[in-house]
N, C-alpha and C positions, 0 to 999 in steps of 0.2 A: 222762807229763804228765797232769794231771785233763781231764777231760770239764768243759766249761761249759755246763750247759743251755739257755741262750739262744746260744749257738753253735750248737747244735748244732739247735736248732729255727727258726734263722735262714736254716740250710740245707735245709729243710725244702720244698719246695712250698707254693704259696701256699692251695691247697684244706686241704692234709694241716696246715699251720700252722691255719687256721681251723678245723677239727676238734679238735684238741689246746690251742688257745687256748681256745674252745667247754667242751670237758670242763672244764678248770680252772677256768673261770666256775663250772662246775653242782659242783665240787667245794667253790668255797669257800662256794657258799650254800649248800651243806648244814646247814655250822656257822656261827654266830652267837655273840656275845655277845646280853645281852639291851639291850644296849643299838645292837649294829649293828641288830638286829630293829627295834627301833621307829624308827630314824632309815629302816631300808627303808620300813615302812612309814609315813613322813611324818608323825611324831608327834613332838611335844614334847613335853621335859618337865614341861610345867607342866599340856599338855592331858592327860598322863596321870597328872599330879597329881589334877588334879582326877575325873579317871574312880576313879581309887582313894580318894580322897577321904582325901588326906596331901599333904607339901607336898612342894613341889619339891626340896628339898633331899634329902628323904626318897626322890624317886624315882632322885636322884645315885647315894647311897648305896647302896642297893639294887640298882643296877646296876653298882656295883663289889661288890658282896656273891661269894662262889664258894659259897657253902654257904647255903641259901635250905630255906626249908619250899616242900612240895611245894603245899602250899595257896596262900602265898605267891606262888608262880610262877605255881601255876595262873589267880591272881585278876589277876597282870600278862599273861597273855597272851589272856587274855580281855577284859580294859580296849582290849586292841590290837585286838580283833575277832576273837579265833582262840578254838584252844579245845587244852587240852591232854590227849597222852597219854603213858603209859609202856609202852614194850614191853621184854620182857627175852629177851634172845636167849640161845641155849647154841647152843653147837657142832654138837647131835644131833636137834634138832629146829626145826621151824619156827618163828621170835618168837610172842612170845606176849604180848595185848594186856591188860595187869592192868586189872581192874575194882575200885571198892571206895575209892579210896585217894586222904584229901585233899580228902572231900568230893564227890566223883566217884559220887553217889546215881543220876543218870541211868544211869550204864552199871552201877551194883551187879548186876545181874541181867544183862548179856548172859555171851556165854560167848565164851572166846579164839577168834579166829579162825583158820580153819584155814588150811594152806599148803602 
């Protein structure tokens, strides 16, 4: 017979359930649409209409977009107060934080962070 994960974490102690309840909170805020992102952070979209300076409709769309310039996205998570970066991880080394890219003139000159 299958396993039901809420069975099975109902069986759980009530510590060991808040611990593993806990983790899956901090698992799904890892990932984001760009549109859970700005409703976390308390924003609408007209006021992030206007920080981008397009209309509302424009910031819809764009939030259902899945293929965005990196400039693009960088200028929406900055409109939100943050700031964007790209690291590209491999297998055999430590991530590695790209400079250079999208506009990204402040960090053109640091160098990948070690790890």
């Amino acid at each position: 017979m299958p396993t039901n994960v809420n069975e099975v974490i109902q069986k759980l102690r009530p510590a060991q359930r808040r611990r593993v309840e806990a983790r899956a909170a901090e698992l799904v805020a890892e990932e984001m649409t760009l549109r859970e992102l700005r409703k976390a952070r308390k924003l609408t979209q007209v006021r992030m209409a206007k920080q981008l300076g397009i209309t509302q409709d424009s910031v819809s769309r764009l939030e259902k977009r899945s293929d965005l310039l990196l400039s693009t996205l960088r200028k929406t998570v900055e409109a939100m107060g943050g700031s964007l970066s790209l690291v590209a991880e491999f297998p055999d080394r430590p991530p590695v934080v790209l400079s250079g890219i999208a506009g990204d003139d402040a960090r053109a000159g640091l160098k990948p962070r070690a790890g």
